[in-house]
C-alpha positions as CSV (number, residue, x, y, z in Angstrom):
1,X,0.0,0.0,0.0
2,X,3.0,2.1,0.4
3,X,3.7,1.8,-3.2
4,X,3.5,4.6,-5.3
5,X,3.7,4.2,-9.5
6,X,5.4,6.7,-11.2
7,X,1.4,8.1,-12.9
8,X,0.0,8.2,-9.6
9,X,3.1,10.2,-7.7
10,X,2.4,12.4,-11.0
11,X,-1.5,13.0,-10.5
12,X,-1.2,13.9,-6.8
13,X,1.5,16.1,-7.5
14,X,-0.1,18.0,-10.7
15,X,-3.8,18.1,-8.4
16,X,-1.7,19.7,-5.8
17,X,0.2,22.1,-7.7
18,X,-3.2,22.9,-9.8
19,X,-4.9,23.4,-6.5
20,X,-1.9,26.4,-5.8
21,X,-2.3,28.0,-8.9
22,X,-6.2,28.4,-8.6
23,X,-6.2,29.2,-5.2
24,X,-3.6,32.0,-5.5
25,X,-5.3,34.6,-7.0
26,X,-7.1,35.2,-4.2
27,X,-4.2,36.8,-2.1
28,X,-3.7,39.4,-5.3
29,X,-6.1,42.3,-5.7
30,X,-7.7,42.8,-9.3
31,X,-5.5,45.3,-10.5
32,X,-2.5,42.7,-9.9
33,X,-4.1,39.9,-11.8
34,X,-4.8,41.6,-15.0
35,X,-1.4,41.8,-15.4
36,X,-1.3,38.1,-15.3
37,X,-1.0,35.7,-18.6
38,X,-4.7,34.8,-19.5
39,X,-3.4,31.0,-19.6
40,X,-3.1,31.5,-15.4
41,X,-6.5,31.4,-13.6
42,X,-8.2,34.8,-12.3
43,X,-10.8,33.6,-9.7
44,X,-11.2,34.7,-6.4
45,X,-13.6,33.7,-4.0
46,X,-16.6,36.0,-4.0
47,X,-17.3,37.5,-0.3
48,X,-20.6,37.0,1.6
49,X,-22.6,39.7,2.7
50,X,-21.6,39.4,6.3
51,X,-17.9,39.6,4.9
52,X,-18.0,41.9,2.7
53,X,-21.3,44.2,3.1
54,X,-23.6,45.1,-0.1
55,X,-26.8,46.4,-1.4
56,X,-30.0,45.4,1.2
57,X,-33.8,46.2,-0.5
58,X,-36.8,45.4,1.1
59,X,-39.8,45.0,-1.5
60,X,-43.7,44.9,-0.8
61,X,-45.9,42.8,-3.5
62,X,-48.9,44.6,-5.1
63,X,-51.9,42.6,-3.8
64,X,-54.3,45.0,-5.5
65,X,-52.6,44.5,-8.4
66,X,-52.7,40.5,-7.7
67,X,-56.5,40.6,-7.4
68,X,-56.8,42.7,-10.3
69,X,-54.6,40.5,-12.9
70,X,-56.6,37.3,-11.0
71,X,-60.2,38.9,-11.7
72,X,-58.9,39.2,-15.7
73,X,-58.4,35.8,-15.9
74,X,-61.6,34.8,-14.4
75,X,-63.5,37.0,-16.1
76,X,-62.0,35.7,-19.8
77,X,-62.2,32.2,-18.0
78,X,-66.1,32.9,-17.6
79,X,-66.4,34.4,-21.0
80,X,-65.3,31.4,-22.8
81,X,-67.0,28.8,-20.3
82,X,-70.1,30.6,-21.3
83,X,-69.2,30.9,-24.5
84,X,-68.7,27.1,-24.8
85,X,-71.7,26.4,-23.0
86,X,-73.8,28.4,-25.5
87,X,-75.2,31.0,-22.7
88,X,-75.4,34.5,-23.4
89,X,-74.6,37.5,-21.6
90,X,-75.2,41.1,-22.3
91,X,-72.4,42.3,-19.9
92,X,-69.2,40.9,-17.9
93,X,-66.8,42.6,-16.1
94,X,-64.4,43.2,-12.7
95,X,-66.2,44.6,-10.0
96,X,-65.1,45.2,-6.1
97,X,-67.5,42.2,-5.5
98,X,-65.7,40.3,-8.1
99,X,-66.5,39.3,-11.7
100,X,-69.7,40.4,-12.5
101,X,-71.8,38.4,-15.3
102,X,-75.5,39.6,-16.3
103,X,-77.4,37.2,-18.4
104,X,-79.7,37.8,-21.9
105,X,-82.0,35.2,-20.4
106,X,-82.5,34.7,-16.5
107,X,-84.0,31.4,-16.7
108,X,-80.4,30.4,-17.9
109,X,-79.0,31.2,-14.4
110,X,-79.3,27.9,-13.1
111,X,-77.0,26.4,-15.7
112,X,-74.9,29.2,-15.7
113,X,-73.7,28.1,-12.2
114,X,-73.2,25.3,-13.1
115,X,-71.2,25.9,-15.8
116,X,-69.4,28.1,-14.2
117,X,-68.6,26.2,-11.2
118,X,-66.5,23.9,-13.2
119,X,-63.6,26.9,-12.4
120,X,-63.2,26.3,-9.2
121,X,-60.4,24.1,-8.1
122,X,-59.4,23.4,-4.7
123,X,-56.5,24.1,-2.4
124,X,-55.3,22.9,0.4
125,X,-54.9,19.5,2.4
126,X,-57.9,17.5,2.0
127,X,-56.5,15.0,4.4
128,X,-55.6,17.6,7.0
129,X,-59.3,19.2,7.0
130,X,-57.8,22.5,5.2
131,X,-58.9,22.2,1.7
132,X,-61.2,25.0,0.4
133,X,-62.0,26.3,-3.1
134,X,-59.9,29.5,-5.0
135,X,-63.1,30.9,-6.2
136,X,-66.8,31.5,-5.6
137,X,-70.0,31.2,-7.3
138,X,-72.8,33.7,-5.7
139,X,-76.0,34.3,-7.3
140,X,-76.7,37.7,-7.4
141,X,-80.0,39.8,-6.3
142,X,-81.7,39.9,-9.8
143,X,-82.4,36.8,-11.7
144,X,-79.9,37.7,-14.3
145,X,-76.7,38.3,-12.1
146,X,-74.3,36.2,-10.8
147,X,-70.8,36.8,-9.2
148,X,-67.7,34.8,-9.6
149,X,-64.9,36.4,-7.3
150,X,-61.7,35.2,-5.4
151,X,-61.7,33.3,-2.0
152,X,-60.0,34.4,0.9
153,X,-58.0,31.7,1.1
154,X,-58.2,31.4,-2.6
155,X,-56.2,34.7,-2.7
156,X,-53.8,33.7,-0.2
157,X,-53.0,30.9,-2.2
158,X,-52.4,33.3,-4.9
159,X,-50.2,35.7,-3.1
160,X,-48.3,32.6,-1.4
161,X,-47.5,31.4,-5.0
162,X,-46.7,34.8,-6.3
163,X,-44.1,35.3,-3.6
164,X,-42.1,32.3,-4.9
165,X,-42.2,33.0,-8.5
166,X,-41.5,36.5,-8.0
167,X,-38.4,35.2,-5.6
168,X,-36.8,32.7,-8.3
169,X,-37.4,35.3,-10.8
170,X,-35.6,37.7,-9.1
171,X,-32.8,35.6,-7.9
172,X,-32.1,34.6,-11.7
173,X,-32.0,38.1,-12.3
174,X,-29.7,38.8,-10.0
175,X,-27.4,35.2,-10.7
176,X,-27.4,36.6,-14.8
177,X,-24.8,39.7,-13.4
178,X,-22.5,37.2,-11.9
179,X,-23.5,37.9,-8.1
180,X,-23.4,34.7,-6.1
181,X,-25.5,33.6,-3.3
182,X,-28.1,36.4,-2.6
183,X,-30.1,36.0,0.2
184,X,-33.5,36.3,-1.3
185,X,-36.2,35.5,1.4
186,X,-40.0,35.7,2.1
187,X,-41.0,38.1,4.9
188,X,-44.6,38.3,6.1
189,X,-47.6,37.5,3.8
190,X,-46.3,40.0,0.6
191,X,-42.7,40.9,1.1
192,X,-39.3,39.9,-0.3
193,X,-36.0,40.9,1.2
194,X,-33.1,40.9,-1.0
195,X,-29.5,41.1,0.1
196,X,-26.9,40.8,-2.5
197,X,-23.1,41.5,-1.5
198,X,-20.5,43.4,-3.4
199,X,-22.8,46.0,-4.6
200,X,-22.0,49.9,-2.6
201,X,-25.3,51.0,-3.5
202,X,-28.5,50.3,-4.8
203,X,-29.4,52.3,-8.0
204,X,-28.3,49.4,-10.4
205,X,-29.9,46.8,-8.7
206,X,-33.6,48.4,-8.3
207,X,-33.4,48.8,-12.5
208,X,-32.4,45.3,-12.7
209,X,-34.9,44.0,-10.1
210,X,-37.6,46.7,-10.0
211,X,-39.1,46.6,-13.2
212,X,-41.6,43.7,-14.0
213,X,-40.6,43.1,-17.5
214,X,-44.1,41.6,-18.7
215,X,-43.2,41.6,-22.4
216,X,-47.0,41.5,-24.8
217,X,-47.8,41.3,-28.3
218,X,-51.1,42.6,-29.4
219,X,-53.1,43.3,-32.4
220,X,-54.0,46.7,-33.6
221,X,-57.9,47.9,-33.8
222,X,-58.3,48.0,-37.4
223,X,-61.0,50.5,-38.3
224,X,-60.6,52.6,-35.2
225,X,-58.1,54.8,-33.9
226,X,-57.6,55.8,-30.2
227,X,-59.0,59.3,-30.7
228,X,-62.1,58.3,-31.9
229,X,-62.5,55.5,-29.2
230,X,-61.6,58.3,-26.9
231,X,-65.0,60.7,-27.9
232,X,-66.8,57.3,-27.9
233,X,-66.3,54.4,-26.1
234,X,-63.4,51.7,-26.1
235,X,-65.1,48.8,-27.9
236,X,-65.4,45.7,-25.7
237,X,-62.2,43.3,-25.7
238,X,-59.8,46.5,-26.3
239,X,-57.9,48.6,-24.1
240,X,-56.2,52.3,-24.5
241,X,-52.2,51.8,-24.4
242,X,-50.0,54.6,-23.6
243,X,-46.5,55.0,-25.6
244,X,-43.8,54.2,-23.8
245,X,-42.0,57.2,-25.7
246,X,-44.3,59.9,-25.7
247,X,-42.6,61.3,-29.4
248,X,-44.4,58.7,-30.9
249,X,-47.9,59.4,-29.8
250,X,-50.0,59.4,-26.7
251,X,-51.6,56.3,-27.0
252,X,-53.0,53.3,-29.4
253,X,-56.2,51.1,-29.3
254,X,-55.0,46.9,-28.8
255,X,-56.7,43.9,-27.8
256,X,-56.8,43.2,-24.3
257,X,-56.3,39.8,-25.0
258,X,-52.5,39.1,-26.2
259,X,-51.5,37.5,-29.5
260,X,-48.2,36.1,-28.1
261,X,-46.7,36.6,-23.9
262,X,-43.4,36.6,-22.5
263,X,-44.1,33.7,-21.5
264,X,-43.4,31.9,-24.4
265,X,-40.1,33.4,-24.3
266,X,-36.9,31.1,-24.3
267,X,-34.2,33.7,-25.4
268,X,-33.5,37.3,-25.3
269,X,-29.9,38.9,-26.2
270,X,-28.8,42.3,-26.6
271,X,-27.2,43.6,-30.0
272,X,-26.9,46.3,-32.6
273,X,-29.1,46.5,-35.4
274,X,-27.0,46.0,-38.7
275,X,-28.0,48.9,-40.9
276,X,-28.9,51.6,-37.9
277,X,-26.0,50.3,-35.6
278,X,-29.0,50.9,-32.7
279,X,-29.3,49.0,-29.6
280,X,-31.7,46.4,-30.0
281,X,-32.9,43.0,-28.5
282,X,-32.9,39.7,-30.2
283,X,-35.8,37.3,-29.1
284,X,-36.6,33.9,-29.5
285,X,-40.6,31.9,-29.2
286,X,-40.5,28.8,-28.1
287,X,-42.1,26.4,-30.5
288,X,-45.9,27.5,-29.3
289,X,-45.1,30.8,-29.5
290,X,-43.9,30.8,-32.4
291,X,-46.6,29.4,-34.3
292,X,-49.3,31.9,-32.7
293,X,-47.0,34.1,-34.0
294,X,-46.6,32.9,-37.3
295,X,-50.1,32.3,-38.1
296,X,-50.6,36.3,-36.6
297,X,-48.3,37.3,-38.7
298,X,-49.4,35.6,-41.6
299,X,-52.9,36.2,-41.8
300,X,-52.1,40.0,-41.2
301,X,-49.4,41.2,-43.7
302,X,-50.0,45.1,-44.2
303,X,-51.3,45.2,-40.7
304,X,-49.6,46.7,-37.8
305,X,-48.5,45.1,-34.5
306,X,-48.1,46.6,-31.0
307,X,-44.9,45.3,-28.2
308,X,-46.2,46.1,-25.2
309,X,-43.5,45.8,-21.8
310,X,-45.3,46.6,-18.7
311,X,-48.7,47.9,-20.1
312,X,-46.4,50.7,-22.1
313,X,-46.1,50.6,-26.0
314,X,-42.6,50.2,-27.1
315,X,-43.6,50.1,-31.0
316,X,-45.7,49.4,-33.4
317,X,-44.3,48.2,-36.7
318,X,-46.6,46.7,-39.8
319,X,-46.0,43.5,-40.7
320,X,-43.9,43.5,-44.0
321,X,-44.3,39.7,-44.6
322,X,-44.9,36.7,-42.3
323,X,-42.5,35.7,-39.5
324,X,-42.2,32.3,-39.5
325,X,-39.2,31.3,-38.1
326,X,-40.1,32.1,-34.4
327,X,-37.4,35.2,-33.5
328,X,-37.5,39.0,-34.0
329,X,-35.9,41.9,-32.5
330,X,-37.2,44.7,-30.8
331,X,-36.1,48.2,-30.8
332,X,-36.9,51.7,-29.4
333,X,-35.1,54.2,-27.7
334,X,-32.6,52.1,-25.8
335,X,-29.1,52.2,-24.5
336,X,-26.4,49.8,-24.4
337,X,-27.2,49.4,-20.7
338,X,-31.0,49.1,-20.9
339,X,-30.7,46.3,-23.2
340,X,-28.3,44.5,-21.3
341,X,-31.1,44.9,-18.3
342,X,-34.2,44.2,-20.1
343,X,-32.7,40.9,-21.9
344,X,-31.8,39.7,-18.6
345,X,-35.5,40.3,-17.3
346,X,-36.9,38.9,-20.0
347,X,-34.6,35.7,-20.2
348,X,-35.4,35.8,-16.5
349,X,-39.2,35.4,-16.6
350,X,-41.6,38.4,-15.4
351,X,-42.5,39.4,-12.2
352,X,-46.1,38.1,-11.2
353,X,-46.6,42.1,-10.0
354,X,-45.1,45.0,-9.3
355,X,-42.6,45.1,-6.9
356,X,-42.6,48.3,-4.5
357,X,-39.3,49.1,-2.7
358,X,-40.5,50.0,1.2
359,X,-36.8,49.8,2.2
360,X,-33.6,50.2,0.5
361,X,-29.8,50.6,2.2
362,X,-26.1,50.1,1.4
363,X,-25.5,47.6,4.4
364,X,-21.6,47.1,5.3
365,X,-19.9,43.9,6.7
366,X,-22.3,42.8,9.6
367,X,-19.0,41.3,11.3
368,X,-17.1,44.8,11.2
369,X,-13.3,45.2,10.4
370,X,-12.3,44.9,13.8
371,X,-14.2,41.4,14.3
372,X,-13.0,40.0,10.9
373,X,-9.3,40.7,12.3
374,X,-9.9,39.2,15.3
375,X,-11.0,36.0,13.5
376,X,-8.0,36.3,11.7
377,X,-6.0,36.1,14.8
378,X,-7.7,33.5,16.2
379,X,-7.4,31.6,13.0
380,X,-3.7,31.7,13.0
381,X,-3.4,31.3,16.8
382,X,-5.3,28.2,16.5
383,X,-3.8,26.7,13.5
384,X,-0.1,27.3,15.2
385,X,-1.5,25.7,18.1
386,X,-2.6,22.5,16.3
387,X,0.7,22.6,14.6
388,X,3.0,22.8,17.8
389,X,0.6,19.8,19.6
390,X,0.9,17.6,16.5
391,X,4.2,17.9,15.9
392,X,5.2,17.3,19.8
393,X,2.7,14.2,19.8
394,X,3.7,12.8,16.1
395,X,7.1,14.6,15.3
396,X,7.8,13.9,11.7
397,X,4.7,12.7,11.0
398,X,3.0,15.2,12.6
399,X,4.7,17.5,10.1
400,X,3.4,15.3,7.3
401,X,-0.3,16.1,9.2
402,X,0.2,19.6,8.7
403,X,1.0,19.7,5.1
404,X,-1.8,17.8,4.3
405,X,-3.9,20.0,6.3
406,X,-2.5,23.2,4.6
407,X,-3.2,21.2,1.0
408,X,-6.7,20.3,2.2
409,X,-7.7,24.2,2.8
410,X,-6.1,24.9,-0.8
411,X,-8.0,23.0,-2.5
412,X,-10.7,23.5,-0.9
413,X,-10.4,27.7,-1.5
414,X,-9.3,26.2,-5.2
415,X,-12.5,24.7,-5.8
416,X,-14.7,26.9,-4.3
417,X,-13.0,30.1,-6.6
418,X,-13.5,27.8,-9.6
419,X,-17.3,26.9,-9.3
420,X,-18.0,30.7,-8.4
421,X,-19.0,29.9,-4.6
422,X,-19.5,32.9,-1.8
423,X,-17.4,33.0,1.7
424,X,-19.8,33.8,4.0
425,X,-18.9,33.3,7.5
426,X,-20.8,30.0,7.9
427,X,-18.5,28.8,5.6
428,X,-15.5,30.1,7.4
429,X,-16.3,28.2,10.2
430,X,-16.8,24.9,7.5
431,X,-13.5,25.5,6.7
432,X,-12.3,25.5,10.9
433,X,-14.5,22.2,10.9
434,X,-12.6,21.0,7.9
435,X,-9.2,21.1,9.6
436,X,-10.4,19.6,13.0
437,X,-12.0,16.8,10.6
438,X,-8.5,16.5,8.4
439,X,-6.6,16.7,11.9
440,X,-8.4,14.4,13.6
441,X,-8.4,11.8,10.5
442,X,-4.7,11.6,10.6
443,X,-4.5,10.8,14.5
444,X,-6.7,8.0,13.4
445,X,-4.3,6.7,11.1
446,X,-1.3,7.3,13.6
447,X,-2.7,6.2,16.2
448,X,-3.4,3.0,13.8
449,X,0.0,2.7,13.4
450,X,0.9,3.0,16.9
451,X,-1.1,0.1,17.9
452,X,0.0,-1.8,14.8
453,X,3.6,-1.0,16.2
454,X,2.9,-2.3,20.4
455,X,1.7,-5.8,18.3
456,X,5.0,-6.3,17.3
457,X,4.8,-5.0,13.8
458,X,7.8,-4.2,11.9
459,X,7.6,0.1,11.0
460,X,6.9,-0.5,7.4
461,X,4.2,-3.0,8.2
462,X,2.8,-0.8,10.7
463,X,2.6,2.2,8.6
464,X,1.0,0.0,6.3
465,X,-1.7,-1.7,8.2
466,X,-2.0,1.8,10.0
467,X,-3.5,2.9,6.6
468,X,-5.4,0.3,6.1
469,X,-7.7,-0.4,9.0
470,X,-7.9,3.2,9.2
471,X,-9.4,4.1,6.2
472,X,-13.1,2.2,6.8
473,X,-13.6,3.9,9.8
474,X,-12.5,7.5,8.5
475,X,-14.7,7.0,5.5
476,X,-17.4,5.6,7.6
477,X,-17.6,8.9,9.8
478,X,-17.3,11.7,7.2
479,X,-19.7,9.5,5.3
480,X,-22.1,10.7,7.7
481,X,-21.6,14.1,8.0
482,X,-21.5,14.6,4.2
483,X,-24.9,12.8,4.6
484,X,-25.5,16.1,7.0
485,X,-24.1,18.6,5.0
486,X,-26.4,17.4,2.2
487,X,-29.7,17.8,3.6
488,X,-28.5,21.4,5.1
489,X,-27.6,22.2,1.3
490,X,-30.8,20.7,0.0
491,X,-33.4,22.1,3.0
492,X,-31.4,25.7,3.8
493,X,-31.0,28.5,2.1
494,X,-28.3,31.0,2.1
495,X,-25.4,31.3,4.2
496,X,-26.7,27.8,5.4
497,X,-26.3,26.4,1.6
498,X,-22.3,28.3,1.9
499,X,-21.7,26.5,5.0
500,X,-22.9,22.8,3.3
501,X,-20.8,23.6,0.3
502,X,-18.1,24.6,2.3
503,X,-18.2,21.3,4.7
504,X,-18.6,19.2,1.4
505,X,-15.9,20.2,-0.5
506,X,-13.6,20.0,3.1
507,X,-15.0,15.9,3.0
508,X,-13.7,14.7,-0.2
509,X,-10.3,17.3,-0.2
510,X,-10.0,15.3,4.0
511,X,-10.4,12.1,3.0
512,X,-8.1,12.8,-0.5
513,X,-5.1,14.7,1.4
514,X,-5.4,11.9,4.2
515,X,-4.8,8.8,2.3
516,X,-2.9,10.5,-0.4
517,X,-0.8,13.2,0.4
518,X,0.0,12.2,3.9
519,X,0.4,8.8,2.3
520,X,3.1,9.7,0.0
521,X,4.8,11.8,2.0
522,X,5.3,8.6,4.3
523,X,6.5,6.3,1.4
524,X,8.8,9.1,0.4
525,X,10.5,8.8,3.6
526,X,10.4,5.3,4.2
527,X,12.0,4.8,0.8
528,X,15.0,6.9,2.1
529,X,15.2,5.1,4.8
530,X,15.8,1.7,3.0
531,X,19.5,1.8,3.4
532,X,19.3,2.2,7.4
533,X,17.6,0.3,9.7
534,X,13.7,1.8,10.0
535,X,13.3,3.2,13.6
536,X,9.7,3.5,15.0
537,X,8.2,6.5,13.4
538,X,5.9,7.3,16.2
């Protein structure tokens, strides 16, 4: 077991000397590693929040806004379940007792319920006694009413659901501009608080984040025009539009209803257009999309079309000639910047609704300067401590401990810098577990050897079997706590998710240094020692 081949001396020295390199850069400041060759690697660990400080924003959910979007969808829900049904209705719309439905024929109110009480689905735990319905069917007070409106704990529900989209879609937003490991949490029934680290201040985030980015197509009333809709009435299924660059007019007459949404989005990219050299965006449907498009666009050459982003106009081009191949850019009066922004919340998804900012500071580290020192200290006093007790209890091989220790944490640091983790201080104290774990993993083996050496062993067959019986038990024990670390990654969130990572990586770089560096190191010197007589090592 003591036998190294020439290939595997070579691997453990190259992962070793790879693990240097990567972990180096992190004890240069940027402005020294851009003078680096590009063939060395760059990446430093990113710093937590409670390390490093950053941007903190505290952001309240429209429920009005909720209800509203959630009473448009019953109401077209209603329309075509009517529709389908072959009811009619001289009126239906949103009301502050909830979608409002008045029937040609009252004697068709019975079956109107009916119908319409296929729309409700239920929510909850049947099995726990909490399941209720998301909507309501009431009968109003003339025969030719009835009201189809939200639940209470229908619109909880809704809100609840709406918090975790509007989280992921956020955190993806923020992940796009290379920040790792926000803390993105739920607080109270309709509020998000995001905490991302590195940024001094909080302008470039709320454009990133603050904007819902709920990207429309719509058709274009045909015969007539805003203006006159204006001095009349907007005809039933359309809705005014305002520009969102008031040069181009005040507003335009669409259908509610949307030919194509964002949805059915799967790519957005900034770029320049090739003949204007403007900032534009290139976007891609998905294979739905991009036949509702196709057929749109087909069946209304000479036509024009409106983009709509967050209920504002952004153009309105004709048609030329079908689009058919699913992708089309977009273009308005756009900087390099706001492209950049507005791809990433598009590729990122939309917001469900609006996100209000009710708080918003530049937070610094939470640990101060003065506390982060003192960890240092305490860092170094500790390690020199467990440096001075193994060396006095092991001497040489106590040394050989030690280095494997100090190649564990490098490759840990190495690793971490390459897959773009964040140091939080959780995962400062994964890395102090680490070395008590890679510490105590090599008493295990010399103690092995010890006891190997009172049976009357001969050194090399000590050092030998010291290796060998200890590895089951070493693998058995971080076995289990990777087992640990696991679950915390999987259930936590956070600097919780830092700290698993961190305690992860320090299992597998333990359990390699232990019974491969500290290993070698041991056949190097028994090796030497061939030509004397081997004295007990320990």
């Amino acid at each position: 077991m003591l036998q190294f081949t020439r290939w595997k001396i070579i691997a453990i020295a190259l992962i070793c000397l790879t693990g240097i390199l990567t972990a180096l850069p992190n004890f240069f400041t940027e402005e020294q590693l851009k003078a680096w060759p590009d063939f060395v690697p760059k990446n430093q660990l990113s710093l937590g929040l409670d390390l490093s400080g950053g941007a903190h924003l505290l952001l309240a959910m429209d429920a009005n806004d909720l209800r509203k979007d959630w009473q448009g969808t019953i109401r077209e829900d209603s329309r075509k379940q009517l529709r389908d049904a072959k009811i009619g209705f001289k009126a239906i719309g949103a009301t502050e007792k909830g979608v409002q439905i008045r029937l040609v024929k009252p004697e068709d109110r019975d079956n109107a319920v009916t119908q319409l009480k296929k729309l409700v689905q239920p929510i909850g735990n049947i099995l726990l006694g909490s399941s209720t319905d998301d909507i309501e069917v009431v009968e109003g007070d003339s025969p030719d009413l009835i009201y189809v409106r939200p639940t209470e704990g229908g619109f909880d529900e809704r809100v609840s659901q709406a918090a975790g989209a509007s989280i992921e879609t956020v955190r993806r937003r923020v992940d796009a501009v290379g920040t790792t490991e926000p803390n993105i949490v739920r607080q109270g029934r309709d509020r998000i608080l995001v905490q991302v680290p590195g940024y001094d201040n909080t302008t470039k985030l709320k454009e990133l984040i603050g904007q819902t980015a709920k990207l429309t197509f719509h058709a274009v009333h045909s015969r007539i025009t805003a203006e006159e809709a204006r001095q009349t009435r907007v005809p039933l299924g359309y809705k005014l539009y305002e520009y969102a660059d008031e040069e181009e007019g005040v507003d335009i007459l669409l259908l509610e209803r949307p030919i194509v949404q964002g949805e059915d989005l799967v790519d957005a990219q900034p770029g320049f257009d090739s003949r204007t050299n403007e900032p534009i965006i290139s976007f891609r449907f998905n294979q739905s999309g991009a036949r509702k498009f196709g057929k749109f666009t087909q069946d209304n050459v000479g036509a024009p079309f409106a983009i709509v982003l967050d209920d504002k106009v952004l153009s309105a081009p004709v048609i030329r000639e079908p689009i058919l191949g699913g992708s089309g850019q977009i273009s308005g009066n756009f900087t390099v910047d706001s492209t950049n922004n507005l791809a990433i919340q598009l590729r990122s998804g939309a917001l469900p609704t609006k996100l209000t900012i009710v708080e918003e500071r530049t937070v610094g580290p939470s640990l101060g300067s003065d506390s982060v020192a003192a960890g240092r200290i305490a860092g170094v006093i500790g390690l020199t401590a467990v440096t001075a007790f193994m060396i006095f209890a092991y001497g040489l091989f106590g040394i050989f401990a030690m280095v494997a220790v100090l190649i564990n944490l490098i490759l840990i640091v190495a690793v971490m810098s390459t897959i773009g983790s964040t140091l939080t201080l959780p995962g400062i104290a994964g890395l102090v577990l680490t070395v008590g774990m890679a510490v105590d993993a090599n008493v295990l083996i010399f103690e092995r050897i010890r006891e190997e050496l009172r049976n009357g062993k001969t050194p090399i067959s000590a050092i030998d079997g010291g290796f060998s019986k200890a590895f089951g038990t070493i693998l058995d024990s971080n076995l289990t706590t990777l087992i640990a670390a696991i679950v915390m990654f999987w259930l936590g969130a956070g600097p919780v998710r830092g700290f698993a990572v961190t305690l992860s990586l320090g299992i597998f770089a333990t359990v390699f240094t232990a019974f491969t560096v500290t290993r070698l190191l041991a056949s190097i010197w028994v090796s030497r020692q061939k030509s004397k007589r081997i004295a007990a090592p320990l």
